[in-house]
TORKOL-4160 file (C-alpha; in steps of 0.2 Angstrom, whole numbers, padded with zeros to 4 digits, m for minus):
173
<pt num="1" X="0070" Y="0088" Z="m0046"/>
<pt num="2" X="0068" Y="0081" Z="m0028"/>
<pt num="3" X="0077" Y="0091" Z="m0013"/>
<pt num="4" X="0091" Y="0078" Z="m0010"/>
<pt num="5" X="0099" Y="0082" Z="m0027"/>
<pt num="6" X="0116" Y="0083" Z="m0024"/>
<pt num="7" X="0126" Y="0100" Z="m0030"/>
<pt num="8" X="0133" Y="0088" Z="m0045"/>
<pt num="9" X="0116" Y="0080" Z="m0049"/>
<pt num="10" X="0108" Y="0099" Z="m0050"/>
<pt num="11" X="0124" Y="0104" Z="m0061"/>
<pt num="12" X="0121" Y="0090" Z="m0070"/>
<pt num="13" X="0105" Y="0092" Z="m0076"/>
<pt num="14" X="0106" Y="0113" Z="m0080"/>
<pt num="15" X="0122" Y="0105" Z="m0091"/>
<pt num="16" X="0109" Y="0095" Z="m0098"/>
<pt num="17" X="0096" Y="0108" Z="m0102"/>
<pt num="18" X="0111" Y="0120" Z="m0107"/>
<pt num="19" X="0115" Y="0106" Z="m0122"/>
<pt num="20" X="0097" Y="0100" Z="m0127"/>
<pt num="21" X="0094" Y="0120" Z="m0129"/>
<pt num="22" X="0110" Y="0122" Z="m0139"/>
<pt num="23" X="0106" Y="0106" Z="m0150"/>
<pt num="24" X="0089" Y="0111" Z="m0153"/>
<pt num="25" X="0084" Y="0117" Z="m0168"/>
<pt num="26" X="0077" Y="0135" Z="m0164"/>
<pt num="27" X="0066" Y="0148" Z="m0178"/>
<pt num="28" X="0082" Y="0158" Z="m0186"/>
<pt num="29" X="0071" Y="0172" Z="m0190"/>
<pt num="30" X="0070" Y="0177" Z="m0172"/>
<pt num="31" X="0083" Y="0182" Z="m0156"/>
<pt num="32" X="0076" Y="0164" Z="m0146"/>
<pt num="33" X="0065" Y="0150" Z="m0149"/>
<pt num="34" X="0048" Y="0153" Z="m0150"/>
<pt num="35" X="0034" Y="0148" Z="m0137"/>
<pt num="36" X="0030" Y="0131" Z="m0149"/>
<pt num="37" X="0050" Y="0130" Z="m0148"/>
<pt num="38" X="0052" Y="0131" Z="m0129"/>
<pt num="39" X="0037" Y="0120" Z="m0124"/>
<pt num="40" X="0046" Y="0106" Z="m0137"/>
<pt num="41" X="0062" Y="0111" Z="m0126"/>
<pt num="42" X="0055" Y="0107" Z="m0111"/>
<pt num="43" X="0046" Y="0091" Z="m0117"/>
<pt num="44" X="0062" Y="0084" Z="m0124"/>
<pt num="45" X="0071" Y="0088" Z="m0108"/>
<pt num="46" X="0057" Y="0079" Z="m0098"/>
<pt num="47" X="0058" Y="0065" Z="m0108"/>
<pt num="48" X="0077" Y="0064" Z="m0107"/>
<pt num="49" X="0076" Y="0067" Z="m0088"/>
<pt num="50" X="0067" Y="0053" Z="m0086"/>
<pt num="51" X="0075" Y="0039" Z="m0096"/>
<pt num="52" X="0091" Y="0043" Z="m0083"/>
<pt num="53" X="0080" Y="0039" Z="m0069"/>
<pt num="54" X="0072" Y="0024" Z="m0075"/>
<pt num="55" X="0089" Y="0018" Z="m0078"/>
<pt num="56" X="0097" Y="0024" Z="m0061"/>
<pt num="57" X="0102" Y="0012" Z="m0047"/>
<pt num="58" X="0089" Y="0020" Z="m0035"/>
<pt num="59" X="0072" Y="0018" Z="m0047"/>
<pt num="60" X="0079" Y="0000" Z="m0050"/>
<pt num="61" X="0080" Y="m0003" Z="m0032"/>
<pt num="62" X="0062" Y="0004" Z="m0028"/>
<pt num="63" X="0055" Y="m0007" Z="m0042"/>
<pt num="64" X="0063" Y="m0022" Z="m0034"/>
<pt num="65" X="0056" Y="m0017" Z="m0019"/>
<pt num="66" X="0037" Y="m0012" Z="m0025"/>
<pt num="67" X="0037" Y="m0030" Z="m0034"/>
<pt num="68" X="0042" Y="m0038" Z="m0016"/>
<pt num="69" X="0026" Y="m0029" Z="m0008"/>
<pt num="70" X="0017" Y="m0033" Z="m0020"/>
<pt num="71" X="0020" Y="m0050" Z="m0021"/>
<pt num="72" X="0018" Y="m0049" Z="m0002"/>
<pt num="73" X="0001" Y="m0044" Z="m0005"/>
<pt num="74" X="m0006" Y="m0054" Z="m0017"/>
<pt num="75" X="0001" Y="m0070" Z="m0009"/>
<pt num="76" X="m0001" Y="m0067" Z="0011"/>
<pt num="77" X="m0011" Y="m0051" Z="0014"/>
<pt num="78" X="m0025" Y="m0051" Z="0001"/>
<pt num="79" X="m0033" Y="m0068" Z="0004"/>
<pt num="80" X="m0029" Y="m0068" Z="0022"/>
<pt num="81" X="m0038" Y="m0051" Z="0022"/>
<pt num="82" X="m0050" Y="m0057" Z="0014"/>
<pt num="83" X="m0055" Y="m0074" Z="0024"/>
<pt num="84" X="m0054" Y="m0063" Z="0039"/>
<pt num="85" X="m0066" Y="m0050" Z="0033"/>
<pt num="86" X="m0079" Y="m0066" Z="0028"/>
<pt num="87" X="m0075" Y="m0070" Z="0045"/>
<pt num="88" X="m0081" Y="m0058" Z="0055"/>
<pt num="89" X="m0095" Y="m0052" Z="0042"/>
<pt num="90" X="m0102" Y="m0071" Z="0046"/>
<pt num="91" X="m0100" Y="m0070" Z="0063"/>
<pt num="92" X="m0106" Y="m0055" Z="0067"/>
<pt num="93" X="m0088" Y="m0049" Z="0076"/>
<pt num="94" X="m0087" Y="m0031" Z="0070"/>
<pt num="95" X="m0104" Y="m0027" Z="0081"/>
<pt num="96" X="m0099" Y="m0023" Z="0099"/>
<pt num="97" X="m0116" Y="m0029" Z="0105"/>
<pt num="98" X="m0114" Y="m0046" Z="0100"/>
<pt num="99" X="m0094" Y="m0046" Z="0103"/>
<pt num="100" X="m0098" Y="m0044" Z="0120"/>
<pt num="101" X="m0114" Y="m0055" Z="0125"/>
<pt num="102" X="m0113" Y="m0069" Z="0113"/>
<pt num="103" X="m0094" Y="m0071" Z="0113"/>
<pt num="104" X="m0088" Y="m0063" Z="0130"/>
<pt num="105" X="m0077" Y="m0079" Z="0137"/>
<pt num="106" X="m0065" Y="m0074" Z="0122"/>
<pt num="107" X="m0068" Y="m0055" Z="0120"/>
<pt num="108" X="m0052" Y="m0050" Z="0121"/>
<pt num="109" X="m0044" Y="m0061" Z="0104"/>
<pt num="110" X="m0058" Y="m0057" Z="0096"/>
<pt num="111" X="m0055" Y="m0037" Z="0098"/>
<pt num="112" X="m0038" Y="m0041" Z="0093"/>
<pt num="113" X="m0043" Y="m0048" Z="0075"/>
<pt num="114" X="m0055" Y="m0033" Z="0072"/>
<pt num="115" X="m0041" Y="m0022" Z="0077"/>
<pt num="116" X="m0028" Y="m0030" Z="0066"/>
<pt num="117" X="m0037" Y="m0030" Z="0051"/>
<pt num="118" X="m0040" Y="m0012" Z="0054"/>
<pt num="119" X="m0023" Y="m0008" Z="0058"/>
<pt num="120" X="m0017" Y="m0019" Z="0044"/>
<pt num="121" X="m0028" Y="m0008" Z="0031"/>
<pt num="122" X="m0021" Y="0008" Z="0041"/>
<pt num="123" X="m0002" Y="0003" Z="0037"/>
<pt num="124" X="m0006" Y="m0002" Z="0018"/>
<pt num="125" X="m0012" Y="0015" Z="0016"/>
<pt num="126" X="0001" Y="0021" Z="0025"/>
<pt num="127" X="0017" Y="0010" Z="0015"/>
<pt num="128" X="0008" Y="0016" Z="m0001"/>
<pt num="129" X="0007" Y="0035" Z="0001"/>
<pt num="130" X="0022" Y="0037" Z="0008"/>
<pt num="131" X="0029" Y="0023" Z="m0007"/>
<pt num="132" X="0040" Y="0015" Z="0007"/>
<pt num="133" X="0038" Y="m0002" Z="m0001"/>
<pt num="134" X="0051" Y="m0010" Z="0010"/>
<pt num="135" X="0045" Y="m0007" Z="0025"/>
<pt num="136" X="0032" Y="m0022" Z="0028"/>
<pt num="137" X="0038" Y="m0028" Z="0047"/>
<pt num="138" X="0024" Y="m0019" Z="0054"/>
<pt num="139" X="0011" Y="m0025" Z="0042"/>
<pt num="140" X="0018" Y="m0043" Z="0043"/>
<pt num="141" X="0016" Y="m0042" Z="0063"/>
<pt num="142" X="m0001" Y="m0035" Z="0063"/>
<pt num="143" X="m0006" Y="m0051" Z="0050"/>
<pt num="144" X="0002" Y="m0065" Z="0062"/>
<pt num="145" X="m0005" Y="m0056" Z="0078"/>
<pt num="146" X="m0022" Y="m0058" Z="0069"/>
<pt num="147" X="m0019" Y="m0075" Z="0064"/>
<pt num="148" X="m0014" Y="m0080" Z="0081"/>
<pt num="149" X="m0030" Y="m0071" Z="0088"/>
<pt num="150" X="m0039" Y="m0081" Z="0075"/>
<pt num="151" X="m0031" Y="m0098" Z="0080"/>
<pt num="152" X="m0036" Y="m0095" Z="0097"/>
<pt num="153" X="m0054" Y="m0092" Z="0095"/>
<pt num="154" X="m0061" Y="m0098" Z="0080"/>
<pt num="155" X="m0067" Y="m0115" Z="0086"/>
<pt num="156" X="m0076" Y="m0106" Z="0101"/>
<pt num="157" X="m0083" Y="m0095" Z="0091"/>
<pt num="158" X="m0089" Y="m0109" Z="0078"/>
<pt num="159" X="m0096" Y="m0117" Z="0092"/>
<pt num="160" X="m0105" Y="m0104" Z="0099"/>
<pt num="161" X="m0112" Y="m0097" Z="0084"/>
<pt num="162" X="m0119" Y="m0115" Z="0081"/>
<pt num="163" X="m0125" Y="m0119" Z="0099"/>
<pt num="164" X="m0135" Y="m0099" Z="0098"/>
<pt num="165" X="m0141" Y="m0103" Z="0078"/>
<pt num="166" X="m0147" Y="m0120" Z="0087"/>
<pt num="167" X="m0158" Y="m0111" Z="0101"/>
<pt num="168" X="m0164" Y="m0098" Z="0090"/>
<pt num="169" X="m0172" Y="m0114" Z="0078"/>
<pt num="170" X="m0178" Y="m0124" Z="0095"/>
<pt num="171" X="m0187" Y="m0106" Z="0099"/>
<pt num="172" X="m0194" Y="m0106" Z="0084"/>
<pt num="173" X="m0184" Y="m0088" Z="0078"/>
């Protein structure tokens, strides 16, 4: 039982338990139910337990709002996540040495998109341990300040990457 039961809820369920127990059919040759008796007990009060709260207002609201993430996901974060990961793979953004020779003029954006997809994958984590399925405004800023990143550098870095690919043919490498 979590500890934001109210007084009612906790009365509530001993009620509960009080009547599964009395309903319960128990060994008559003994004082109390037996071990196998209990453990059945317990089980069946589990069970009942459980059917309330998937019925309740509050698991029903969660659901709604695990089905939003998730569609969240699937539909923005997942692909957009995954572009940029190719992105920097094939442009070699996520090594610092070549960040910051090849591609100084726009250094600064380009941190920004390696920092976003970290921070992005940081607050995923972060929104599913906790289960605060709501709470997506941070995870949507970090994926339009990527994206803006993005829109400011990706023809430069397309450029350079060509112009260096280009020299490196010309030298023969």
């Amino acid at each position: 039982m979590d500890n934001n039961a109210s007084h009612g809820e906790i009365n509530a369920h001993a009620h509960l338990r009080n009547v599964a127990y009395a309903s319960f059919p128990t060994n008559t040759e003994t004082e109390g139910p037996t071990e196998k008796e209990l453990s059945e007990m317990r089980a069946w009060e589990i069970k009942k337990i459980k059917q309330e709260h998937i019925q309740s207002y509050d698991h029903l609201q969660k659901q709604l709002e695990f089905y939003s993430l998730e569609k969240l996901f699937k539909g923005i974060i997942e692909p957009k996540s995954k572009f940029m990961q190719d992105y920097i793979m094939k442009y070699e953004l996520g090594n610092p040495y070549i960040r910051d020779t090849e591609y100084k003029d726009f250094q600064l954006e380009i941190n920004r998109i390696c920092q976003c997809m970290t921070l992005i994958h940081r607050e995923m984590n972060r929104i599913l341990y906790e289960k605060s399925w709501k709470t997506t405004q941070g995870l949507q800023q970090f994926i339009e300040d990527m994206i803006a990143a993005y829109n400011a550098v990706h023809h430069y870095v397309e450029e350079t990457y060509r112009r260096h690919k280009q020299e490196l043919r010309w030298l023969g490498g």
